[in-house]
Biopython code that builds the backbone (N, CA, C, O; Angstrom):
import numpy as np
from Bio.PDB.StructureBuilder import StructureBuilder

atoms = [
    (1, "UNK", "N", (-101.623, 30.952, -16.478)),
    (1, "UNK", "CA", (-100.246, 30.537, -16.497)),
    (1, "UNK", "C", (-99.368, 31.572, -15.773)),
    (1, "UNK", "O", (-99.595, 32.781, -15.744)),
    (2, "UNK", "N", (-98.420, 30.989, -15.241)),
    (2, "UNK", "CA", (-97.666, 32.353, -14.236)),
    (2, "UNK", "C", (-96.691, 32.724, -14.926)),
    (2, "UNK", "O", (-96.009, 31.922, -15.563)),
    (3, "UNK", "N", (-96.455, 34.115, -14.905)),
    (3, "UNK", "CA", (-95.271, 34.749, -15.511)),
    (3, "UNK", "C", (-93.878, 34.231, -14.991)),
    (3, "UNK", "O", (-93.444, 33.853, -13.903)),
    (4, "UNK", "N", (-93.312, 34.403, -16.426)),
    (4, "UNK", "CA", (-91.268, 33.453, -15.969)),
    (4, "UNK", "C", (-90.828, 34.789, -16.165)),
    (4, "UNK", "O", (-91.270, 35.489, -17.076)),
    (5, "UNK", "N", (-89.698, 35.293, -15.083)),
    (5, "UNK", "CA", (-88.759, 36.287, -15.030)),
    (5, "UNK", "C", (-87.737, 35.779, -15.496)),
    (5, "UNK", "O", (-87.225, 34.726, -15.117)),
    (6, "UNK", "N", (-87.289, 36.623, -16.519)),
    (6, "UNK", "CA", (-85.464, 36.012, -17.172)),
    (6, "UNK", "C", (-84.459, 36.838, -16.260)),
    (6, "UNK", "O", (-83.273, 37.108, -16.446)),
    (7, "UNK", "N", (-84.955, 37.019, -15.657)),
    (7, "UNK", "CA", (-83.577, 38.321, -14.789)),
    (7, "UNK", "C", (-82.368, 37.175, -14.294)),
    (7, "UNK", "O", (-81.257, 37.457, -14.745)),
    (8, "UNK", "N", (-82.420, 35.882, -13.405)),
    (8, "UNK", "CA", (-81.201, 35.172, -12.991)),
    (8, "UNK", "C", (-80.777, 34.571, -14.315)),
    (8, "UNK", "O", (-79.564, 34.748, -14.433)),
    (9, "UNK", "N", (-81.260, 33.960, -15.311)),
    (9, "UNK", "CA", (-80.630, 33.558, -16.467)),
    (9, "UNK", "C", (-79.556, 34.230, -17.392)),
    (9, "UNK", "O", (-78.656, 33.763, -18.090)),
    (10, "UNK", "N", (-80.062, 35.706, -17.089)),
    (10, "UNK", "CA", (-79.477, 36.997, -17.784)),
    (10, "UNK", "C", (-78.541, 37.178, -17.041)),
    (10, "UNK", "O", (-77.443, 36.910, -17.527)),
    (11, "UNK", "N", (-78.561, 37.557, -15.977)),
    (11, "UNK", "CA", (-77.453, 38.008, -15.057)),
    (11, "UNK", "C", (-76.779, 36.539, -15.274)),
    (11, "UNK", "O", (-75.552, 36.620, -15.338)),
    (12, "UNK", "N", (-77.040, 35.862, -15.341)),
    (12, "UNK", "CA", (-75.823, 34.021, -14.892)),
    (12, "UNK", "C", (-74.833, 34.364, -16.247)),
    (12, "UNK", "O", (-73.621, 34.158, -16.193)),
    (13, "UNK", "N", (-75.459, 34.877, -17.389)),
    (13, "UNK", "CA", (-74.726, 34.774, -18.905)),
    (13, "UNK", "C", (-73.933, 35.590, -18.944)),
    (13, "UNK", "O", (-72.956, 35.402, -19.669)),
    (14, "UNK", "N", (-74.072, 37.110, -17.992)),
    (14, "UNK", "CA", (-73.389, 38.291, -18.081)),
    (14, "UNK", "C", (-72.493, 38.248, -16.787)),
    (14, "UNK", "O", (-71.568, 39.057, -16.708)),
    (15, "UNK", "N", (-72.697, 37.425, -15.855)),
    (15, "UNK", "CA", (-71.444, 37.275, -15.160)),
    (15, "UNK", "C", (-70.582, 36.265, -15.721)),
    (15, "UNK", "O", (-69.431, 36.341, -15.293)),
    (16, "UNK", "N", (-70.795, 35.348, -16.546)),
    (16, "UNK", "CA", (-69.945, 34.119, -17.198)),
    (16, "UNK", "C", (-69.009, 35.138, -18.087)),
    (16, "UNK", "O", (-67.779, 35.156, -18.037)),
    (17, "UNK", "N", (-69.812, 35.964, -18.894)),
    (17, "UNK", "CA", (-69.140, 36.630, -20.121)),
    (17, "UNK", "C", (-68.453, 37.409, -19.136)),
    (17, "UNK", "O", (-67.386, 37.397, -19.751)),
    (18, "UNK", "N", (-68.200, 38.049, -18.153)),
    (18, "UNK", "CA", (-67.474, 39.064, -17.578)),
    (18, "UNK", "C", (-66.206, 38.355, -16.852)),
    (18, "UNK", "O", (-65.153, 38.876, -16.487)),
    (19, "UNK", "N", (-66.565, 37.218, -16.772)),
    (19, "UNK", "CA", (-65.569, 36.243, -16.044)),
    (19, "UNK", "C", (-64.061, 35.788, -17.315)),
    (19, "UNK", "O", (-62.834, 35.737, -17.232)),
    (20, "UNK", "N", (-65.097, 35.548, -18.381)),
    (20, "UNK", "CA", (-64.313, 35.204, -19.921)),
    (20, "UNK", "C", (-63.477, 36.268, -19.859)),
    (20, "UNK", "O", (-62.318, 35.906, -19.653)),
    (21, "UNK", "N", (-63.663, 37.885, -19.994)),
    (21, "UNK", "CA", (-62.984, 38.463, -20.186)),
    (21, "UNK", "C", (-62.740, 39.536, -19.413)),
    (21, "UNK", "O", (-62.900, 40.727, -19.679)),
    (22, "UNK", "N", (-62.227, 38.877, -18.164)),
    (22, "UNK", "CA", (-61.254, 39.698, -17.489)),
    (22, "UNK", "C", (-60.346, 39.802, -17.759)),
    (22, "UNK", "O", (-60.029, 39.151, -18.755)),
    (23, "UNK", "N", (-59.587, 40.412, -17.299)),
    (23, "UNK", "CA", (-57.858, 41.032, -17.983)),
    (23, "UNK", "C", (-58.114, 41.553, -19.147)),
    (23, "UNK", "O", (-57.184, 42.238, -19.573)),
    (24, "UNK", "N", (-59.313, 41.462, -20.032)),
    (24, "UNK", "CA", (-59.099, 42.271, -21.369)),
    (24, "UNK", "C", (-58.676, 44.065, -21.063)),
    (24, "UNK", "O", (-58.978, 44.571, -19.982)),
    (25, "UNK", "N", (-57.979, 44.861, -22.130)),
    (25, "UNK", "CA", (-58.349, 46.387, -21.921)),
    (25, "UNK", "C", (-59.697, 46.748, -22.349)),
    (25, "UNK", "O", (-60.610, 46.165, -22.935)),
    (26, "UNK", "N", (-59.485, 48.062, -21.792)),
    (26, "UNK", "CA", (-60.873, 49.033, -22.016)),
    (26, "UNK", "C", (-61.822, 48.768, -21.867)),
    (26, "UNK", "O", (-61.659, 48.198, -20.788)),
    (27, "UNK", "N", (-62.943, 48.673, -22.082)),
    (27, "UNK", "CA", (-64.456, 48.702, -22.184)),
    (27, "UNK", "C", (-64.532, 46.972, -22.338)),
    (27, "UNK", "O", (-65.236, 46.252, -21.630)),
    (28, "UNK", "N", (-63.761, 46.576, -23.278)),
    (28, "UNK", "CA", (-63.856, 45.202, -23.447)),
    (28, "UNK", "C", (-63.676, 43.893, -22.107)),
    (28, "UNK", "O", (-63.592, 42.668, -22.027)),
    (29, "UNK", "N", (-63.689, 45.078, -21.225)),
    (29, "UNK", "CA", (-63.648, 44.055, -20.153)),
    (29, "UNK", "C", (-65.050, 44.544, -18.936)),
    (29, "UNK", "O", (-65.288, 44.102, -17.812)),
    (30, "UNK", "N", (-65.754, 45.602, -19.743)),
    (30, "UNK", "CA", (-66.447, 45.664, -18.738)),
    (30, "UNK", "C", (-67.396, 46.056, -19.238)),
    (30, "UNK", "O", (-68.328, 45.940, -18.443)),
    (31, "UNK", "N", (-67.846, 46.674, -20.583)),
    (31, "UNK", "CA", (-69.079, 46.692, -21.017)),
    (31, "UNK", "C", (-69.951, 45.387, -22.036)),
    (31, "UNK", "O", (-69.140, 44.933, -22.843)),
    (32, "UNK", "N", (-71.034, 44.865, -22.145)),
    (32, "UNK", "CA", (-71.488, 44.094, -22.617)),
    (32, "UNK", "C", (-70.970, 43.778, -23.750)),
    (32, "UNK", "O", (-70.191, 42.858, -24.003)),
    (33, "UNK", "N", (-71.541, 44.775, -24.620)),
    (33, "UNK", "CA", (-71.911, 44.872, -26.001)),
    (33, "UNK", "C", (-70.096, 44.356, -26.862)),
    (33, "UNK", "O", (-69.879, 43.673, -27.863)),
    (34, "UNK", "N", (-69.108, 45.076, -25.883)),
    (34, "UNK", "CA", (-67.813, 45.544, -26.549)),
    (34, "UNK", "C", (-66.988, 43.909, -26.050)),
    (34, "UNK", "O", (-66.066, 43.421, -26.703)),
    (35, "UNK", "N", (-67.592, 43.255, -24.738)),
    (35, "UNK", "CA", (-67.087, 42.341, -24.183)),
    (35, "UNK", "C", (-67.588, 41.039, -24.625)),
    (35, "UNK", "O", (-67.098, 39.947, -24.336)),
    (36, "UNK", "N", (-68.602, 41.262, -25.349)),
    (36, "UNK", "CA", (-69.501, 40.061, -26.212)),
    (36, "UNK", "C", (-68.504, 39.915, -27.410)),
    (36, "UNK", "O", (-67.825, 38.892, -27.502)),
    (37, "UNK", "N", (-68.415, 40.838, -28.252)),
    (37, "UNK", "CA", (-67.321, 40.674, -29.064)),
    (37, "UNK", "C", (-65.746, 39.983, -28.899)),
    (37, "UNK", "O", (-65.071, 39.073, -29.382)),
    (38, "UNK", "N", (-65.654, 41.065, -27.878)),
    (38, "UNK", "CA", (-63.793, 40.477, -27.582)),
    (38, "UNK", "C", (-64.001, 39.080, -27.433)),
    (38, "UNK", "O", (-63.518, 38.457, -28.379)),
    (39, "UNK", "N", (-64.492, 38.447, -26.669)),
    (39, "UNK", "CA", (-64.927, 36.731, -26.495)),
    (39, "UNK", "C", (-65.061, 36.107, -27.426)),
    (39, "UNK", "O", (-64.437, 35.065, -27.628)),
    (40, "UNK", "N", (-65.932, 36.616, -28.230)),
    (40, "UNK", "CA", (-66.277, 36.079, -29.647)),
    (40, "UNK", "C", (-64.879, 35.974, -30.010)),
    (40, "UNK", "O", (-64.404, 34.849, -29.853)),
    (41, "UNK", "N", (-64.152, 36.813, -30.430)),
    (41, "UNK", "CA", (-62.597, 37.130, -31.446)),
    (41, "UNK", "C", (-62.084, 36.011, -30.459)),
    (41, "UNK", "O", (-61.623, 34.977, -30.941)),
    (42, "UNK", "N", (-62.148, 36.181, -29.131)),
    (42, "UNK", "CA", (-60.950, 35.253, -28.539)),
    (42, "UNK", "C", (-60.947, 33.892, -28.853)),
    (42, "UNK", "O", (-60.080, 33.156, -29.325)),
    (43, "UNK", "N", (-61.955, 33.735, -28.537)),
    (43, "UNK", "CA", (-62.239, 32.037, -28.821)),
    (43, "UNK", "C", (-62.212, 31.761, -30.355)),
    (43, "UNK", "O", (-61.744, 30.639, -30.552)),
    (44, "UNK", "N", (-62.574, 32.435, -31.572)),
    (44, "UNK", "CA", (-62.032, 32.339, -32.637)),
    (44, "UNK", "C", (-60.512, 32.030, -32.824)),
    (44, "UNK", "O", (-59.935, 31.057, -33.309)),
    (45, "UNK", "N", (-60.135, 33.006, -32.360)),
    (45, "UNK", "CA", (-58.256, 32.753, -32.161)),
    (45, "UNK", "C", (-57.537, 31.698, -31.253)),
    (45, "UNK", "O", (-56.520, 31.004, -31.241)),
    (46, "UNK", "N", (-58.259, 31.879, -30.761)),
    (46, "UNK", "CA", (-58.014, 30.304, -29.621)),
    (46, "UNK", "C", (-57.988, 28.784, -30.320)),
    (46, "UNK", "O", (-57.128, 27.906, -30.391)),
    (47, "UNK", "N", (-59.339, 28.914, -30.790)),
    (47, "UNK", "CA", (-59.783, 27.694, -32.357)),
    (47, "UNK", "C", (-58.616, 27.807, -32.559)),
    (47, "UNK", "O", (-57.781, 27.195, -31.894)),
    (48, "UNK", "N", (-58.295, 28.685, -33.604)),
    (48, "UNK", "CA", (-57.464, 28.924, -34.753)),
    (48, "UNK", "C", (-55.978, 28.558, -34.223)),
    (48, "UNK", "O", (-55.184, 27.905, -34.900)),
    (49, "UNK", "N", (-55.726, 29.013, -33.048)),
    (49, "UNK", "CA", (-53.998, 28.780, -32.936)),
    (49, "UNK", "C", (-53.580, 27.600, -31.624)),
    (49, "UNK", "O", (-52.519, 27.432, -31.023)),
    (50, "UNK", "N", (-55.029, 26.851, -31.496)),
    (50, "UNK", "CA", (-54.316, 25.172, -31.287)),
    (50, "UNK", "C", (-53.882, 24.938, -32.257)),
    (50, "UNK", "O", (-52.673, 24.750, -32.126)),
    (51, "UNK", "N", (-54.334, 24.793, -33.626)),
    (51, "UNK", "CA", (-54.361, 23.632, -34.603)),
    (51, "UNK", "C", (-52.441, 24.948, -34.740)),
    (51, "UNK", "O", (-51.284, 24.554, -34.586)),
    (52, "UNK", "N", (-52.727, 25.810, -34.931)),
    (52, "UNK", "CA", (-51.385, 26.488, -35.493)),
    (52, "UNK", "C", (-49.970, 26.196, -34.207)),
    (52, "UNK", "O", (-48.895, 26.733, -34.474)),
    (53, "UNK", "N", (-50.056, 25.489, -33.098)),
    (53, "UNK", "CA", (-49.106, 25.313, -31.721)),
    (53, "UNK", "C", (-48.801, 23.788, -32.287)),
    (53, "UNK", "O", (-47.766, 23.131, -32.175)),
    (54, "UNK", "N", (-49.723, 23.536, -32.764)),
    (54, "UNK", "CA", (-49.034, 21.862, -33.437)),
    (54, "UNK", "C", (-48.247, 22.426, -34.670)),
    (54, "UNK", "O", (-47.132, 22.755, -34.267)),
    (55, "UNK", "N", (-48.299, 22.519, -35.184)),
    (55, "UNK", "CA", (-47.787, 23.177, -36.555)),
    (55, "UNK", "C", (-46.344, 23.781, -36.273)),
    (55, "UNK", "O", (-45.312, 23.357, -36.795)),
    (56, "UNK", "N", (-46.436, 24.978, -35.244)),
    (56, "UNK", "CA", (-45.253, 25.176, -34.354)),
    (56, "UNK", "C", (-44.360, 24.673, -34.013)),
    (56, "UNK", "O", (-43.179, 24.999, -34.137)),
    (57, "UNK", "N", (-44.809, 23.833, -33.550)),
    (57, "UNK", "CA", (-44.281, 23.098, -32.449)),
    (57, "UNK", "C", (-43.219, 21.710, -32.912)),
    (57, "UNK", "O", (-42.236, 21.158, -32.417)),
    (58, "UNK", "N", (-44.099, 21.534, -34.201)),
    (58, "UNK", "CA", (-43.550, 20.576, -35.167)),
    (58, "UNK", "C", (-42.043, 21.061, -35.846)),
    (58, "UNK", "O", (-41.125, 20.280, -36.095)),
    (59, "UNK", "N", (-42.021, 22.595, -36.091)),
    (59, "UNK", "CA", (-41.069, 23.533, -36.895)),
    (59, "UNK", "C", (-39.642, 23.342, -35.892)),
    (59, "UNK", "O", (-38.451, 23.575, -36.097)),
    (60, "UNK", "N", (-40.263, 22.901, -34.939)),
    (60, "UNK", "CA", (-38.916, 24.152, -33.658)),
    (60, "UNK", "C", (-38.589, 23.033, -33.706)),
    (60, "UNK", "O", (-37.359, 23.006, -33.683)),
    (61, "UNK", "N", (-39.157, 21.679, -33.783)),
    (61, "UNK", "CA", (-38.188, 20.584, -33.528)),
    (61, "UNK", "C", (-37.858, 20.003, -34.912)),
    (61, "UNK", "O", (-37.505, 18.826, -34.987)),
    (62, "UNK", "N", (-37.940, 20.654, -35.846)),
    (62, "UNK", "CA", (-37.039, 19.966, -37.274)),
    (62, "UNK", "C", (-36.068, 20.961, -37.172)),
    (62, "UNK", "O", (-35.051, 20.801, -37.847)),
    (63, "UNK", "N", (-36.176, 22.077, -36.387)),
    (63, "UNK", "CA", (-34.955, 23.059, -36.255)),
    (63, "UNK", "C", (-34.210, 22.885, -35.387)),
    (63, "UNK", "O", (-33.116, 23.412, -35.585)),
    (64, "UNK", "N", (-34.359, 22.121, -34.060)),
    (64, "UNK", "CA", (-33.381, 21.379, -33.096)),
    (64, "UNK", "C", (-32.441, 20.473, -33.620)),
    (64, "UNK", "O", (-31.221, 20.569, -33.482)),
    (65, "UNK", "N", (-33.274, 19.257, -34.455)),
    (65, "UNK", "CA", (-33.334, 18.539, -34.970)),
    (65, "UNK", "C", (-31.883, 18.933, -36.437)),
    (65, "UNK", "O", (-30.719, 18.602, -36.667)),
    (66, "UNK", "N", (-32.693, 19.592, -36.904)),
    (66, "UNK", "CA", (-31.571, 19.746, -37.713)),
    (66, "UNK", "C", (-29.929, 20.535, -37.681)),
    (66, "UNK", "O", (-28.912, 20.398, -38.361)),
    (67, "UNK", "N", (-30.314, 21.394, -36.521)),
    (67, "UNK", "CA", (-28.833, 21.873, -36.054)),
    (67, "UNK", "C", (-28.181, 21.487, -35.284)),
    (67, "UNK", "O", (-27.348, 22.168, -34.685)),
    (68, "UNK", "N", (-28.480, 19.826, -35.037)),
    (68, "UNK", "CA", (-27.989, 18.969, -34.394)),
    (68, "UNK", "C", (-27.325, 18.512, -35.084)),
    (68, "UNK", "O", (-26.137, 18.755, -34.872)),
    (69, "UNK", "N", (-27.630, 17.661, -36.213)),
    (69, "UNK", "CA", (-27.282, 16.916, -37.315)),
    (69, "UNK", "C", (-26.183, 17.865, -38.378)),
    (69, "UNK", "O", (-25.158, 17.327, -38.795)),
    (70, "UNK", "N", (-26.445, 18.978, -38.665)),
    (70, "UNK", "CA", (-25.676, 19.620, -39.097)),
    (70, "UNK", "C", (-24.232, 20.174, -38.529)),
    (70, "UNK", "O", (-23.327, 20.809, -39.070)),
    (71, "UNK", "N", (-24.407, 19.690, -37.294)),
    (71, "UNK", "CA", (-23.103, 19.964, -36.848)),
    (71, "UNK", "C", (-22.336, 18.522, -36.654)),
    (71, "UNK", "O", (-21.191, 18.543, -36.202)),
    (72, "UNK", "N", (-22.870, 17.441, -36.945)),
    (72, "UNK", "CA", (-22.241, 16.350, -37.270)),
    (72, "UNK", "C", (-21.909, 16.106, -39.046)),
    (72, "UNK", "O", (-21.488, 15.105, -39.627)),
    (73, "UNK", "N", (-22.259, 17.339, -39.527)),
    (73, "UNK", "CA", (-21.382, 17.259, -40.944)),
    (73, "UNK", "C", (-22.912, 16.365, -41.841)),
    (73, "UNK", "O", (-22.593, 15.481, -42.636)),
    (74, "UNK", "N", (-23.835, 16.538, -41.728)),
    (74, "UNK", "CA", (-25.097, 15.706, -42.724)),
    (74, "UNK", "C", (-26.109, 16.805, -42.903)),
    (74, "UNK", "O", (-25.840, 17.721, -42.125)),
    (75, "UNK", "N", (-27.321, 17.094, -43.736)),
    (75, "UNK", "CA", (-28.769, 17.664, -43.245)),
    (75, "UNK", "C", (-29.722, 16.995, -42.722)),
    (75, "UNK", "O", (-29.636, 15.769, -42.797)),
    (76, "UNK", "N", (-30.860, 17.579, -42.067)),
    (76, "UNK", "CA", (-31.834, 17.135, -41.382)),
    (76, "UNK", "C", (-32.491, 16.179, -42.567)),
    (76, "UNK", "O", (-32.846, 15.085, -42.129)),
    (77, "UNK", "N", (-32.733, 16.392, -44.067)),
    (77, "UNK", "CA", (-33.596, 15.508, -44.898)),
    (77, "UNK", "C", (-33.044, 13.819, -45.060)),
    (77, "UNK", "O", (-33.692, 12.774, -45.119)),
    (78, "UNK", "N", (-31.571, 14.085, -45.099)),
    (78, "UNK", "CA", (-30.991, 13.378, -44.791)),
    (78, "UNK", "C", (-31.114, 11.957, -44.079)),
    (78, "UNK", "O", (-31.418, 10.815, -44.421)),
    (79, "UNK", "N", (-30.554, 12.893, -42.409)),
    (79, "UNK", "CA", (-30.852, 12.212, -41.241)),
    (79, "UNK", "C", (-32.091, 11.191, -41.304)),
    (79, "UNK", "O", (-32.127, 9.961, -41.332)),
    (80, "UNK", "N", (-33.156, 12.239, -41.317)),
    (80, "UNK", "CA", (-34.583, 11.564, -41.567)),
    (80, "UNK", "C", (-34.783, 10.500, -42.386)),
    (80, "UNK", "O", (-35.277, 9.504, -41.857)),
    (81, "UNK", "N", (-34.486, 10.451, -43.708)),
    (81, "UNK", "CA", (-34.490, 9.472, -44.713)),
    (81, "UNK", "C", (-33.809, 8.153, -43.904)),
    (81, "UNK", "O", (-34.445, 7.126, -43.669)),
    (82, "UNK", "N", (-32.060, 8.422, -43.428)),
    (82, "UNK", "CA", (-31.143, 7.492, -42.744)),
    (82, "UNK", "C", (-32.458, 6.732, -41.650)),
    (82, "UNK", "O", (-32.542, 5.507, -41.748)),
    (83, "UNK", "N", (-33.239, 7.288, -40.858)),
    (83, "UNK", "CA", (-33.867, 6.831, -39.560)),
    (83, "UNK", "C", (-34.821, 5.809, -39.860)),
    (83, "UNK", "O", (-34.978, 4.753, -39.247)),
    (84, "UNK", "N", (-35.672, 6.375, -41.227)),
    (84, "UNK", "CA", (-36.803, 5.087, -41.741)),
    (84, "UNK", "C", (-36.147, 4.474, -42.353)),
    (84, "UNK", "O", (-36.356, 3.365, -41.862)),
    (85, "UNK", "N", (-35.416, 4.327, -43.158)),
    (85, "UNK", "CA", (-34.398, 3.636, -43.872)),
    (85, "UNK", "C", (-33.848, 2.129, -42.842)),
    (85, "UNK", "O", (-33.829, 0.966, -43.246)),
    (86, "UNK", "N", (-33.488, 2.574, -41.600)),
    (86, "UNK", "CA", (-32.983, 2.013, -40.490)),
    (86, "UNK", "C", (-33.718, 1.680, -39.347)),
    (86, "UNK", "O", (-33.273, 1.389, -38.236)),
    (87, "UNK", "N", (-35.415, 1.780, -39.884)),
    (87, "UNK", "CA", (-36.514, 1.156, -39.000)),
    (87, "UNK", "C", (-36.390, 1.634, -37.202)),
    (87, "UNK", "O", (-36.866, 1.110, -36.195)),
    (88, "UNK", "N", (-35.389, 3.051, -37.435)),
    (88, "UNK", "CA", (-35.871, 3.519, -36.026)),
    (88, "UNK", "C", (-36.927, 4.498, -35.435)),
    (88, "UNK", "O", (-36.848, 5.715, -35.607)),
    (89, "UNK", "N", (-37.603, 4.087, -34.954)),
    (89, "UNK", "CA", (-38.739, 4.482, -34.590)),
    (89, "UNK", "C", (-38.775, 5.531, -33.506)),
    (89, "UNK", "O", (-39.182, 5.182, -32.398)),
    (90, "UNK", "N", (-38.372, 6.856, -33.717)),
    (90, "UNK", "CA", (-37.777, 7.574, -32.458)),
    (90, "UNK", "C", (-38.519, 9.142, -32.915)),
    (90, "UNK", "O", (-37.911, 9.847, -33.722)),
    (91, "UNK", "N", (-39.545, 9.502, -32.472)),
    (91, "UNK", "CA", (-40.336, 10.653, -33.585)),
    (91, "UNK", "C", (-39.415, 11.972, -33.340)),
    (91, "UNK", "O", (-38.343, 11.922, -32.735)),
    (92, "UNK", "N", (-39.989, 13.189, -33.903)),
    (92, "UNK", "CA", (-39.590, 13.907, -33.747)),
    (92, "UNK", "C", (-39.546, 14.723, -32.691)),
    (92, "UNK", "O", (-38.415, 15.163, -32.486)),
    (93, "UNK", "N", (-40.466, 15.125, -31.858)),
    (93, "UNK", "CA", (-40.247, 15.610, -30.579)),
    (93, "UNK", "C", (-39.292, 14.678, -29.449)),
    (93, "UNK", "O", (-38.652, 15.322, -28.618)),
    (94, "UNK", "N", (-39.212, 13.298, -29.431)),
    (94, "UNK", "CA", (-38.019, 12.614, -28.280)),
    (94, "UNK", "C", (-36.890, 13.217, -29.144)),
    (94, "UNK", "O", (-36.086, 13.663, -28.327)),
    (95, "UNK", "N", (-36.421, 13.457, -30.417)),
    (95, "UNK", "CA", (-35.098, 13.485, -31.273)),
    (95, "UNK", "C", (-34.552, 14.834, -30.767)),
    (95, "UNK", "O", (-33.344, 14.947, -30.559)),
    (96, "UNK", "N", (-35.673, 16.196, -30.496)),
    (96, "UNK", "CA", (-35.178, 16.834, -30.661)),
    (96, "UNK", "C", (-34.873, 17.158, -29.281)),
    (96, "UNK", "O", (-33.916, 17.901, -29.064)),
    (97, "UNK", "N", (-35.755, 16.568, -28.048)),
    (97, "UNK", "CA", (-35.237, 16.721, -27.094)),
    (97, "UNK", "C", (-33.878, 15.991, -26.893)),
    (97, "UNK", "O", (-33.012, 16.617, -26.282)),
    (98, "UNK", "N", (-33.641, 14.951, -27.263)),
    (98, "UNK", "CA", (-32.227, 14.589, -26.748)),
    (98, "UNK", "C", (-31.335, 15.201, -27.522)),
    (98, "UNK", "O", (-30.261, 15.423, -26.962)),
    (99, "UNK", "N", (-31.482, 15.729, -29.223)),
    (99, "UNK", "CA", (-30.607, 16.433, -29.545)),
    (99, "UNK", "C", (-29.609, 17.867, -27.920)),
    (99, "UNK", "O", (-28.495, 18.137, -27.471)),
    (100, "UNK", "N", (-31.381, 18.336, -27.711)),
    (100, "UNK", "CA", (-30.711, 19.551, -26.976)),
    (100, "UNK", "C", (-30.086, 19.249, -25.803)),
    (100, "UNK", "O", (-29.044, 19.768, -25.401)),
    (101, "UNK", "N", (-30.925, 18.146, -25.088)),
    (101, "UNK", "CA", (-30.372, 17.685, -23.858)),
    (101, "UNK", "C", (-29.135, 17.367, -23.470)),
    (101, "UNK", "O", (-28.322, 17.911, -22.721)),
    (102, "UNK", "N", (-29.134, 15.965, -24.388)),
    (102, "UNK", "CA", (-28.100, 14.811, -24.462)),
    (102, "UNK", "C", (-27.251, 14.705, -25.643)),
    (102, "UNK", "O", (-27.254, 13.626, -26.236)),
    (103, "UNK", "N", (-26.578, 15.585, -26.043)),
    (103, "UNK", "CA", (-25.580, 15.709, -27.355)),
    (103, "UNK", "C", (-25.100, 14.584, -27.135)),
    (103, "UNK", "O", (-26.059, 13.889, -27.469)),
    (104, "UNK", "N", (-24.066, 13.656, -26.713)),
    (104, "UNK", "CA", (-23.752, 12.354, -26.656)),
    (104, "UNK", "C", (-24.499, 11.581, -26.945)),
    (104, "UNK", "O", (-24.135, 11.253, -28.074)),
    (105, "UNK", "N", (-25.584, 10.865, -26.631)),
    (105, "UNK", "CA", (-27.038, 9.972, -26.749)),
    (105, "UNK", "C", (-27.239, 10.524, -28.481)),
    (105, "UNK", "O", (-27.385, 9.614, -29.298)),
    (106, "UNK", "N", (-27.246, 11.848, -28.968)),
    (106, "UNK", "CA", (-27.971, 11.994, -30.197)),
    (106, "UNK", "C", (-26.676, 11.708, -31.266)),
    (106, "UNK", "O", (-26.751, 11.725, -32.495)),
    (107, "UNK", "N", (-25.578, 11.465, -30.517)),
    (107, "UNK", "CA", (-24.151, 11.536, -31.533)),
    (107, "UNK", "C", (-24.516, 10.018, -31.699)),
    (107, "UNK", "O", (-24.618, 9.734, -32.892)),
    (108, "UNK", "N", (-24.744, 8.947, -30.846)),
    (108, "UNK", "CA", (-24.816, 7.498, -30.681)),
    (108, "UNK", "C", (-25.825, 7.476, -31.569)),
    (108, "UNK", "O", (-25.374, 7.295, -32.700)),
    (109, "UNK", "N", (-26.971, 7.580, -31.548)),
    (109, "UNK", "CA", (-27.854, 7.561, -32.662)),
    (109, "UNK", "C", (-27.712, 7.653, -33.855)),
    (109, "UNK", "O", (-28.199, 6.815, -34.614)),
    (110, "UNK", "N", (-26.729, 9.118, -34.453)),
    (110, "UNK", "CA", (-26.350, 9.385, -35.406)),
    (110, "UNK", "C", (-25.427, 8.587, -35.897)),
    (110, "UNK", "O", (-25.397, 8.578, -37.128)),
    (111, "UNK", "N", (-24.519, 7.787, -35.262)),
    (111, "UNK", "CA", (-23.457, 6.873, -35.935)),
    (111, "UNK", "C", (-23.979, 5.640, -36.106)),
    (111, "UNK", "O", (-23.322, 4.824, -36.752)),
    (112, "UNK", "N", (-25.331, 5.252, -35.529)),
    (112, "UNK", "CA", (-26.359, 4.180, -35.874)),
    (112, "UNK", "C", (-26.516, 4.094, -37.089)),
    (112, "UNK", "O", (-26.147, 3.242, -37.897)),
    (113, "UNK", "N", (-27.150, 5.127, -37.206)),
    (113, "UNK", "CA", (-28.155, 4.992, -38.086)),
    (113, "UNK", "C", (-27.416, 5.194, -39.861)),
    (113, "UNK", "O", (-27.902, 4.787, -40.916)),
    (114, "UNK", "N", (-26.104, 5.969, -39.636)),
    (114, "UNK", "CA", (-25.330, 6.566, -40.353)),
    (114, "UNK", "C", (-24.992, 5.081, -41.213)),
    (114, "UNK", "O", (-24.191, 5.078, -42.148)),
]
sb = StructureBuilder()
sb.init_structure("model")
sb.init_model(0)
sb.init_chain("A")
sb.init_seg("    ")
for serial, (resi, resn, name, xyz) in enumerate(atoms, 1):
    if name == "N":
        sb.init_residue(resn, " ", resi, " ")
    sb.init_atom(name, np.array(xyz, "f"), 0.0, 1.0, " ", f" {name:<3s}", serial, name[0])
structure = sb.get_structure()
């Protein structure tokens, strides 16, 4: 049976991993052992803070959202309740963009639904 050399398989994994973490500092961008790790952590955190950019992302617009509404004299729990209440179907990310955008358009809404 003929001998298999792992040498291009090895080198293909250790240029991929060196590619992953470029731009890291120190060693972590250029020694194995230290750059196997950082990758590891990154992509852990990476996992971890999609699911947390929805979550985010959700916050900033009940906070658009609501200092919109609050300056028309109501609160955001409010508002919200008024919108299903009034079968409008307008989620939260379009609301909060036109809050910031289109103050007029979100005042029309608000006297809708009001």
């Amino acid at each position: 049976m003929p001998r298999v050399k792992r040498g291009v398989g090895h080198v293909k994994r250790r240029k991929a991993l060196m590619k992953r973490t470029k731009g890291f500092e120190a060693g972590r961008k250029s020694l194995i052992k230290l750059a196997q790790t950082a990758d590891t952590k990154a992509g852990a955190h990476a996992y971890r803070d999609r699911k947390l950019k929805k979550r985010e992302t959700r916050r900033l617009w009940q906070v658009k959202i609501n200092a919109a509404v609050r300056a028309l004299g109501t609160s955001y729990s409010v508002f919200i309740a008024s919108l299903k209440k009034n079968n409008v179907l307008v989620d939260r990310k379009i609301l909060a963009q036109i809050a910031e955008n289109h103050p007029a358009v979100f005042t029309k809404i608000f006297e809708e639904v009001k």
